[in-house]
C-alpha positions as CSV (number, residue, x, y, z in Angstrom):
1,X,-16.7,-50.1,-70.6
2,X,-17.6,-53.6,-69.3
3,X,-20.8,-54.1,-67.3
4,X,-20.8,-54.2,-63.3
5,X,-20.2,-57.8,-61.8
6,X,-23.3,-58.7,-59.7
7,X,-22.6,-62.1,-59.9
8,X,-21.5,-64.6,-57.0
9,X,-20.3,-67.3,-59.0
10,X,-17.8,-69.7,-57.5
11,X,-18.3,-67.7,-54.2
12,X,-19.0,-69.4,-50.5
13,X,-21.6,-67.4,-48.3
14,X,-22.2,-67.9,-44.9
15,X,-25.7,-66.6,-43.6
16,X,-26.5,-66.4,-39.9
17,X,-30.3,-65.7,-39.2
18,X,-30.8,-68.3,-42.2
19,X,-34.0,-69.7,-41.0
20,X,-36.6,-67.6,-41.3
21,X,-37.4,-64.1,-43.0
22,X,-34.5,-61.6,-44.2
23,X,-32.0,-64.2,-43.2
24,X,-34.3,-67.3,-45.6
25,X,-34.6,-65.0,-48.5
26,X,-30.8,-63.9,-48.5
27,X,-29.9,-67.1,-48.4
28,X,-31.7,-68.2,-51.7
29,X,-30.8,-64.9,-53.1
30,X,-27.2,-66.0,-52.7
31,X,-27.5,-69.0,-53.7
32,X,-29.6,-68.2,-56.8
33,X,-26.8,-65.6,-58.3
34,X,-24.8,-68.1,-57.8
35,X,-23.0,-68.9,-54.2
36,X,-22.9,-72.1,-52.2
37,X,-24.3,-70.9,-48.7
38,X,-23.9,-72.3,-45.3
39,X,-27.2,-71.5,-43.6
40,X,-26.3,-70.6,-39.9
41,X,-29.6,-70.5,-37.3
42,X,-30.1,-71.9,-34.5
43,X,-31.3,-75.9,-34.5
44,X,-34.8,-76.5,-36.4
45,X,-36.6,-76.9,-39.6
46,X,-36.4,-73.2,-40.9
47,X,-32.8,-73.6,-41.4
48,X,-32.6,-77.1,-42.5
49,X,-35.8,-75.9,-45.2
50,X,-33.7,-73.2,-45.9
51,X,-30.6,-75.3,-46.8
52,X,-32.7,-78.3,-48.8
53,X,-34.5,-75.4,-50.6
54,X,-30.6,-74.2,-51.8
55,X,-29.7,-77.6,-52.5
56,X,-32.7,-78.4,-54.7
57,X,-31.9,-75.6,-56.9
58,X,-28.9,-76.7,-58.3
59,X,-26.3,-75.2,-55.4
60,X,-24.5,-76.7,-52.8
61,X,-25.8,-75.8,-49.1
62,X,-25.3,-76.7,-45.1
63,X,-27.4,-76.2,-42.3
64,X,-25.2,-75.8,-39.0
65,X,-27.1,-74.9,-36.1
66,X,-25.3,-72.1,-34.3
67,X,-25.9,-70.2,-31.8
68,X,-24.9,-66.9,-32.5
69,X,-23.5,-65.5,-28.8
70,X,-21.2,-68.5,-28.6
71,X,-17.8,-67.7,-30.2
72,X,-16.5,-71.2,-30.0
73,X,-19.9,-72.6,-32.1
74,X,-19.0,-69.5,-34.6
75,X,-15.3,-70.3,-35.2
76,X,-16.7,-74.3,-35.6
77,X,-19.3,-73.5,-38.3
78,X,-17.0,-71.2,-40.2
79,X,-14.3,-74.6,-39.9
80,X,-16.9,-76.6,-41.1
81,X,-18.4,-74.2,-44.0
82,X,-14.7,-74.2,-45.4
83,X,-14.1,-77.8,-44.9
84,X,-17.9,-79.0,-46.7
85,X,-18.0,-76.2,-49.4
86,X,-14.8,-73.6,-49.7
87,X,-13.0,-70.6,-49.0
88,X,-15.1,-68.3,-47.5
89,X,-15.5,-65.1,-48.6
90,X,-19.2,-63.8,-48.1
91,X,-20.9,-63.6,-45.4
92,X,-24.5,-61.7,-44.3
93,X,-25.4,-61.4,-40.3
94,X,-28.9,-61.4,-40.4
95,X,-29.7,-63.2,-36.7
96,X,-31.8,-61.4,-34.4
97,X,-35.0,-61.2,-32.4
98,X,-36.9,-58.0,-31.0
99,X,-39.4,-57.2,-28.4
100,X,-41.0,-54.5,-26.4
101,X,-40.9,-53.0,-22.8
102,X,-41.2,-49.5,-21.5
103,X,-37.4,-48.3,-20.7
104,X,-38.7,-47.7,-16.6
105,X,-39.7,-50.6,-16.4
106,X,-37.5,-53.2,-18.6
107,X,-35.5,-56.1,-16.7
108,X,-32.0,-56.6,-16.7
109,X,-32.3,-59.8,-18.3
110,X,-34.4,-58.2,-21.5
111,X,-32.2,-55.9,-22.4
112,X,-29.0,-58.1,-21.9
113,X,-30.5,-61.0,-24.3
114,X,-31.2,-58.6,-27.0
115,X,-28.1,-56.9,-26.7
116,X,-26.0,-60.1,-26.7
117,X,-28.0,-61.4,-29.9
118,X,-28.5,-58.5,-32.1
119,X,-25.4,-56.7,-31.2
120,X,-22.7,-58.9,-29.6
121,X,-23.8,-61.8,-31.7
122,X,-23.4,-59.7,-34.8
123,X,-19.3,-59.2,-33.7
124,X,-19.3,-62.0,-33.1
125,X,-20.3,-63.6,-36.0
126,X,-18.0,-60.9,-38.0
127,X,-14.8,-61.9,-36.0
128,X,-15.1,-65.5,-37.1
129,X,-15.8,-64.8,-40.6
130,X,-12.7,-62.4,-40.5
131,X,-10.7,-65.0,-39.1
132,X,-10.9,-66.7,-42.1
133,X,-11.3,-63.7,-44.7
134,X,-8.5,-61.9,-43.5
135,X,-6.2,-65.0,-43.8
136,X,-6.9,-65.4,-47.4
137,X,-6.8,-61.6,-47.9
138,X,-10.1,-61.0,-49.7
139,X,-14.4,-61.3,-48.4
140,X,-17.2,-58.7,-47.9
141,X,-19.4,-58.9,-45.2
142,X,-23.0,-57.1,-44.4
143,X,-24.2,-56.9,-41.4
144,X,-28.1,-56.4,-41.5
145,X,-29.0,-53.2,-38.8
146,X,-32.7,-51.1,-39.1
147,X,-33.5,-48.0,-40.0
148,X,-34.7,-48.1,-35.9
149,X,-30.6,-47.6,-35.4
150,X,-30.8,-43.9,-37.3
151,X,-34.2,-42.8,-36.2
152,X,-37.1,-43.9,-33.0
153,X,-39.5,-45.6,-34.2
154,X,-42.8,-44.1,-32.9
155,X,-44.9,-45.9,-30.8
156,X,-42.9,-48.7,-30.3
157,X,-41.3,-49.0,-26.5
158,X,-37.8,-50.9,-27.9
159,X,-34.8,-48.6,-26.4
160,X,-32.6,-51.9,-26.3
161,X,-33.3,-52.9,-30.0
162,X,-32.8,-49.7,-31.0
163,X,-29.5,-49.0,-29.3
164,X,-28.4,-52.8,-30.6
165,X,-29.1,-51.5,-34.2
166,X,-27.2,-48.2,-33.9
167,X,-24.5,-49.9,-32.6
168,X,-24.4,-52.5,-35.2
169,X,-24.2,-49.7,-37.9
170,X,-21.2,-48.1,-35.9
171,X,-19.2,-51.6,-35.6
172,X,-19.9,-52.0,-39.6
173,X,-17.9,-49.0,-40.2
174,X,-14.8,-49.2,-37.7
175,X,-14.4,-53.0,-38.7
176,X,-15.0,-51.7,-42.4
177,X,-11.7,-49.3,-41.3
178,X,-9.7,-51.7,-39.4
179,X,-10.1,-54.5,-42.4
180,X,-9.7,-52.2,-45.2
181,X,-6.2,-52.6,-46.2
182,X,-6.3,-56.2,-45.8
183,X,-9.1,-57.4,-48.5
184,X,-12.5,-57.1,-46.1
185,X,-14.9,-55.1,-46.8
186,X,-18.0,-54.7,-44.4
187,X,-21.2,-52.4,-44.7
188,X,-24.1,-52.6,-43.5
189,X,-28.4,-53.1,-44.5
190,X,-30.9,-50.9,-42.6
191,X,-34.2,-52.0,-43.2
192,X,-37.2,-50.2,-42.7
193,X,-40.5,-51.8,-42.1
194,X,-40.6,-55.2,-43.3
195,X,-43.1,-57.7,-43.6
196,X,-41.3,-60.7,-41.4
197,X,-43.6,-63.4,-39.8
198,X,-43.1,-61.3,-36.8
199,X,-45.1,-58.5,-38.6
200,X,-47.7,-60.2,-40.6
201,X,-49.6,-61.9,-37.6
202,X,-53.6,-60.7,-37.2
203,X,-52.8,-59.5,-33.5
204,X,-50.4,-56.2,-35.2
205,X,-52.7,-55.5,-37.7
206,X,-53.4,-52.1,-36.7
207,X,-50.2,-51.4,-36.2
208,X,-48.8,-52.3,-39.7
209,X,-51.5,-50.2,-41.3
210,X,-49.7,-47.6,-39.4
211,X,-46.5,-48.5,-40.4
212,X,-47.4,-48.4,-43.9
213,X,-48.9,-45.1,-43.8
214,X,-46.0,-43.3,-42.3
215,X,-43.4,-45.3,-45.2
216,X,-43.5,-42.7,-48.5
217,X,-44.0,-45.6,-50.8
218,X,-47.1,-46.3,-48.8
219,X,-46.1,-50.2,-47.5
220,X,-43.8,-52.5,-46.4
221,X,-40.8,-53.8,-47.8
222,X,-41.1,-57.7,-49.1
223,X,-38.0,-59.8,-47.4
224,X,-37.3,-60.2,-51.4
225,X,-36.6,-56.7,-51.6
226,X,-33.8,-57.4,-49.2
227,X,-32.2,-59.4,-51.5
228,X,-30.7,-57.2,-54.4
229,X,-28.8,-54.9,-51.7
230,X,-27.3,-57.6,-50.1
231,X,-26.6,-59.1,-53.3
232,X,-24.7,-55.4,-54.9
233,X,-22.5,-55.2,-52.0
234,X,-21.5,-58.4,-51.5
235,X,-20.3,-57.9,-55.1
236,X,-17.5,-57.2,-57.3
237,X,-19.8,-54.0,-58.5
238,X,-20.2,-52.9,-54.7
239,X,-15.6,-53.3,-55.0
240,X,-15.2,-49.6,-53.7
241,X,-18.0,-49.8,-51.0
242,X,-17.2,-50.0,-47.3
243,X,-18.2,-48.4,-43.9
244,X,-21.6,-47.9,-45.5
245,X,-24.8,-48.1,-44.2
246,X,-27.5,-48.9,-47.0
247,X,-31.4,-47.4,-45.8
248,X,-33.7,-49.9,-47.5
249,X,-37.0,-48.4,-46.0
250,X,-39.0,-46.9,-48.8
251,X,-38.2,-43.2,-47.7
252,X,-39.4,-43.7,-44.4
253,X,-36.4,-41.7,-43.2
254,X,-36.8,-39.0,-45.7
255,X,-39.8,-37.4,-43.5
């Protein structure tokens, strides 16, 4: 009996969302079991920090500013990742924003850019990677989702995240079946609450106190704790794992 493989050695990641929370810390979780990562967000200095941060602990690393809705950009940074590091054969779609309107009264344009950016962007980012994967017959992709794609998150007014989530967990699995007999495998991360910049300003206090007391284990997650799941199935121990959806959300769920 040999141990399981967690290890990325000699492996080329791709990270989109690599700028700033789950997206930073999966990049330098990559990169510290061992992967060269190309750090994909959109132009600034959280995904150039990101990148230096990778390349100042021993591994190789490339911040390419991409914007995730534009395929053209997408196909270009997956060129460039292969041409500046190597084959590429992981890849994590962490890029996303969120935000808040009742349904009744939400414009058009709201629920299109969250759509196009959580959801669309995440295919989008997944058909360029599988471009490449799929030529060299082998990669493992996760797509990062929510548990707000399984269950409504109460007191929160966010029908077009949530629906973007869901539908990212349902395009993990028929890409998962479409790629399976060709080398790809693709699941997916559902976080529950998770304390993001976007959660740990003053102004939401209240609310993540609320958060926290509805979560079983009585907090939120740590983007750290992001890290080993995306790490297990991106790896060889993860080799009979696809068209799953991974609930990181300290039992929220369960109740």
């Amino acid at each position: 009996m040999t141990a399981p493989n967690f290890a990325l050695d000699g492996r080329t990641a791709l990270v989109t969302g690599a700028g700033s929370g789950i997206g930073r810390a999966i990049a330098l979780g990559l990169a510290a079991s061992g992967a060269d990562v190309a750090c994909i967000d959109l132009a600034g200095p959280g995904v150039d920090g990101t990148a230096k941060e990778i390349t100042a602990s021993g591994r190789r690393a490339i911040a390419i500013p991409t914007d995730v809705t534009d395929p053209d950009a997408l196909a270009q940074a997956v060129a460039r990742t292969e041409a500046e590091l190597d084959e590429l054969t992981l890849a994590v779609n962490c890029a996303g924003i969120a935000n808040a309107a009742p349904a009744e009264e939400m414009p058009l344009s709201q629920w299109q850019k969250v759509i196009d950016i959580d959801y669309t962007g995440v295919f989008l980012s997944c058909q360029a990677e599988a471009h490449s994967m799929l030529k060299h017959g082998r990669g493992s992709i996760v797509n990062i989702a929510s548990m707000s794609g399984s269950i409504v998150n109460r007191g929160l007014l966010q029908a077009h995240y949530n629906s973007a989530k869901a539908a990212v967990i349902h395009l993990s699995k028929s890409l998962a079946m479409e790629w399976a007999d060709r080398g790809v495998r693709v699941n997916s991360i559902s976080p529950g609450y998770t304390a993001t910049p976007m959660n740990t300003r003053p102004e939401v206090a209240d609310q993540v106190r609320q958060f926290e007391a509805d979560t079983p284990l009585g907090r939120m997650a740590t983007v750290d704790e992001l890290v080993g799941p995306a790490v297990f199935l991106l790896s060889d121990a993860a080799s009979f794992i696809t068209g799953l959806d991974l609930l990181v959300d300290g039992g929220f769920t369960c109740w």
